[in-house]
Each structure stands twice: as C-alpha cells, then as structure tokens.
C-alpha positions as CSV (number, residue, x, y, z in Angstrom):
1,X,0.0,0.0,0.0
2,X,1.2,2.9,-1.2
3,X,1.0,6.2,1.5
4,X,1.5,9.9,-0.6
5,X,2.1,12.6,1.3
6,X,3.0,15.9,-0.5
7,X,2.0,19.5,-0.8
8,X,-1.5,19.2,-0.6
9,X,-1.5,17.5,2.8
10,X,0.8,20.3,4.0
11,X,-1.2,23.3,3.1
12,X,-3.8,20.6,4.6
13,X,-2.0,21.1,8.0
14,X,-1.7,25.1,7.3
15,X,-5.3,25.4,7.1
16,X,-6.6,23.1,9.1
17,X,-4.5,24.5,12.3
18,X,-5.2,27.9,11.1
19,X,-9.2,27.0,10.9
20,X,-9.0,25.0,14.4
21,X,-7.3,28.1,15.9
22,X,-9.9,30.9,14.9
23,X,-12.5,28.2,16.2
24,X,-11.3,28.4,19.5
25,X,-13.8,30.5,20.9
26,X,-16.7,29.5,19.3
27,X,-18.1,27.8,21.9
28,X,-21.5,26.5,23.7
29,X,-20.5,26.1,27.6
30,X,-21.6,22.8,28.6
31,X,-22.9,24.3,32.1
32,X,-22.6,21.0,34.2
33,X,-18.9,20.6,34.0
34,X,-16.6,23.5,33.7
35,X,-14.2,24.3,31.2
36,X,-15.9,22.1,28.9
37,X,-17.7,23.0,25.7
38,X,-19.0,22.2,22.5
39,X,-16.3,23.8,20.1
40,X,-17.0,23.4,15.9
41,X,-13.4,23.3,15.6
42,X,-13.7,19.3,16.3
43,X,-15.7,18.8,13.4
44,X,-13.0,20.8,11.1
45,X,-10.1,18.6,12.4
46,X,-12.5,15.5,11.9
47,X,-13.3,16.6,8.4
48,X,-8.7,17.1,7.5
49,X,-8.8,13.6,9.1
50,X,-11.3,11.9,7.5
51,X,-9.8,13.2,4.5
52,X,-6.3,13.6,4.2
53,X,-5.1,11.2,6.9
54,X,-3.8,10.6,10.4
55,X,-0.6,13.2,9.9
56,X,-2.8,16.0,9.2
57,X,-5.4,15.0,11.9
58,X,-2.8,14.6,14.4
59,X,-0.9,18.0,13.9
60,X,-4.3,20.1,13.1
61,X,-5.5,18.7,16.9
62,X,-1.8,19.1,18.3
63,X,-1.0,22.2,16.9
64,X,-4.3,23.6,16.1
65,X,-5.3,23.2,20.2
66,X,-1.9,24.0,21.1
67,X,-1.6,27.0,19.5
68,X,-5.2,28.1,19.9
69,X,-5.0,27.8,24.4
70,X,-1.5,30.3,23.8
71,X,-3.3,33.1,21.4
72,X,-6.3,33.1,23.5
73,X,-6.1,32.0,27.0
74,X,-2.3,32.7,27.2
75,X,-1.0,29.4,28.5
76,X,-1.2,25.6,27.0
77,X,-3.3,23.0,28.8
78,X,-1.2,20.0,27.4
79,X,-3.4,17.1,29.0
80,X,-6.3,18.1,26.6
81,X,-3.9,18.9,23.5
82,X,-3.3,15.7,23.2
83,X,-6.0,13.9,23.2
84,X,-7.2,16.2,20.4
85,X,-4.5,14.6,18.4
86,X,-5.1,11.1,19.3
87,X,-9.0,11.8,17.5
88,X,-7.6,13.3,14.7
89,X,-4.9,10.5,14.5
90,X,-7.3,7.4,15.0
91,X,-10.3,9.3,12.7
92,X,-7.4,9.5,10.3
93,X,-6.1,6.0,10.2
94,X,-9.4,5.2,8.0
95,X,-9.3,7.8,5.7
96,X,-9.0,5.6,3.2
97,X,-11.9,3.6,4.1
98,X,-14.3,6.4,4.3
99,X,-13.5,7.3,0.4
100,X,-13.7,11.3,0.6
101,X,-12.1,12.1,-2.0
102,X,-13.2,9.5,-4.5
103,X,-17.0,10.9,-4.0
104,X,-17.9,7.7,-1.4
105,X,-18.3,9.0,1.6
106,X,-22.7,9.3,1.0
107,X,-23.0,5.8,1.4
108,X,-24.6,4.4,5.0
109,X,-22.0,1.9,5.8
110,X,-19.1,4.9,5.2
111,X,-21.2,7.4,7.3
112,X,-21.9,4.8,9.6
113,X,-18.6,3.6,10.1
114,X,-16.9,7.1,10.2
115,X,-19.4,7.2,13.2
116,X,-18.5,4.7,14.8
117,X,-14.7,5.2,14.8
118,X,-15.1,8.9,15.9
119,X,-17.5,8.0,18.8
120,X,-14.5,5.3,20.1
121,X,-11.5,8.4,19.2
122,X,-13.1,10.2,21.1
123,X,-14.2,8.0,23.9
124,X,-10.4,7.1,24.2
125,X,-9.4,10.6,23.9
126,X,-11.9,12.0,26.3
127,X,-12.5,9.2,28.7
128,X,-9.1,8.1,29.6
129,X,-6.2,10.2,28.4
130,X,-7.3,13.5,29.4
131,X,-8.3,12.7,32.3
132,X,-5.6,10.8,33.2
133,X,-3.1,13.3,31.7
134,X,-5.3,15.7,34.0
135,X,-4.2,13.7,36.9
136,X,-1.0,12.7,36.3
137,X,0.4,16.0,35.1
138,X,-1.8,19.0,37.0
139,X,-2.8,16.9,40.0
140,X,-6.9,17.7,39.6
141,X,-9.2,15.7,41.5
142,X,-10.5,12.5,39.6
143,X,-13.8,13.2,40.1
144,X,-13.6,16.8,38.3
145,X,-12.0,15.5,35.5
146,X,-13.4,12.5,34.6
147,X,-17.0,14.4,34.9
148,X,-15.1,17.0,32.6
149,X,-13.9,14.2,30.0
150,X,-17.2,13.1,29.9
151,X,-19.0,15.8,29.0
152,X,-16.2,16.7,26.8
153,X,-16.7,13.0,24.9
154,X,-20.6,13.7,24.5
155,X,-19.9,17.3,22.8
156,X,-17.1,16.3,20.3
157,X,-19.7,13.3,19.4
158,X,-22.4,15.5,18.9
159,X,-20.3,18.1,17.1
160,X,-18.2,15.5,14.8
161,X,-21.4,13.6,14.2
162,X,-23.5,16.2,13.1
163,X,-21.2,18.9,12.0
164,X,-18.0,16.4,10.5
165,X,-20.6,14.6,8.6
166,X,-22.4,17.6,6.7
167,X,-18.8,18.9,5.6
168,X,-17.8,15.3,4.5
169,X,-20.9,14.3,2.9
170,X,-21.0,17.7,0.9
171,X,-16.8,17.0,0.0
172,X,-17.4,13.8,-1.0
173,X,-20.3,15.0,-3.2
174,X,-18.6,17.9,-4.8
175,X,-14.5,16.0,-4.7
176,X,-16.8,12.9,-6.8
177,X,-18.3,15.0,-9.0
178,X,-15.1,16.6,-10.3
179,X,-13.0,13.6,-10.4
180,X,-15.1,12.5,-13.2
181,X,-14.1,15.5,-15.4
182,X,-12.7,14.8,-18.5
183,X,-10.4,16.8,-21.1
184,X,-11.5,17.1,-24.2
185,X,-10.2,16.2,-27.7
C-alpha cells in the first residue's frame, strides 16, 4: 500500500490549524462541567482527518489546540492537546476507508462507520487520556476530571457527528463529482 504525502497534505495542515485556531472561541458552555464546551473546531479537524489522513489530523488537533490555548487564554493546557491529536490520528487511520475524495463518503456503511470510529476516538481521547493526563500532570481531582472528559466526549460526538458529517458528505459529493471530469479532444 502505497501512502503519498505531499504538498496538498501540507497546506492541509496550514489550514486546518489555522481554521482550528480561529474556532477556538466559538463555543457553547456545557454548564454541568466546567471548562468544557462544545467547540466546531472538532468537526474541522474531523473533516482534515477523514480526508487527508492521520498526519494532518494529528498535527491540526496538536498544533491547532496547542496554538489556539496560547493566542487566547495565554498558557497551553497539554493534558487536553493531546487527546485532540489522538482523534484526529485514529479518525485519520481510515481515511482511506471512508472514500472522501473519491466521491464515497454518502453511502450508510461509510457514514456509519466514520461514526462509529469517531465515537471510540473520542471515547479514548476524552475518557481516559485527558483525564488521566489531568491527573497525572496538573494533579486535579478524579472526580472533576473524569465528569469534565465526559462531557467533553458527548460534545465532540455531537459536534463531529453532526457537524463532520455535513462537511464530508458535501466534499465527497462535490470531490466525486469533479474527479469524473474529463479533457477534451
């Protein structure tokens, strides 16, 4: 199996983090745990994922997050960067599978199964490593971060599910249609 990586999966990266950045304060506060929210920038990193791979999901969550906690809330909260990186990562590793680009995202299987796999991402992400990370590496309480994860889990699923699948299905629509183009004699 053959794995390209080139220039558009760079400018990829460049938007994608630049995109996740600006998203950072669009926000809906999820009121019963604080510090959590549900942020559309999820469903942009989903989308680079699904799309160009686990490279540009990882750095667009990495980076994207990273860069996003310095510019606006002027320090980096590392224990919830990452886990943005492991969804983009794991959405990524079935790119190929979800057939974006090739126009075959709309069927139910793909959207199903691009469901499925961000729902588990994200439980991984949002259930263990944060709060783990949380614990390990700023010393919060369990039970404030685990309730935190949680919530944090449920939002990226309702934002990637709803939100990611609009952008991919629409893609996959518009990136099928134009693949059939043909030139001319």
């Amino acid at each position: 199996m053959e794995k390209k990586f080139g220039i558009k999966e760079v400018v990829a990266m460049g938007i994608g983090t630049a995109l996740f950045v600006v998203l950072t304060n669009v926000q809906i506060p999820l009121v019963i745990a604080p510090n959590t929210y549900l942020q559309p920038r999820m469903a942009i990193m989903a989308f680079f994922a699904a799309v160009f791979g686990p490279v540009v999901g990882g750095v667009i969550g990495l980076f994207g997050h990273a860069l996003g906690d310095a510019i606006f809330y002027g320090s980096v909260w590392w224990s919830w960067v990452f886990p943005e990186a492991v969804v983009g990562i794991v959405i990524g590793l079935f790119a190929k599978k979800f057939a974006v680009k090739e126009g075959g995202f709309n069927t139910t299987a793909n959207i199903i199964s691009f469901n499925v796999i961000q729902v588990v991402s994200n439980a991984v992400a949002w259930i263990v490593v944060a709060p783990v990370l949380d614990i390990l590496v700023y010393s919060e309480p369990a039970n404030k971060v685990f309730a935190q994860g949680a919530f944090a889990f449920l939002g990226n699923v309702v934002i990637i599910g709803v939100l990611g699948t609009i952008l991919l299905s629409v893609y996959s629509g518009i990136s099928g249609k134009s693949s059939d183009l043909k030139m001319e004699d």
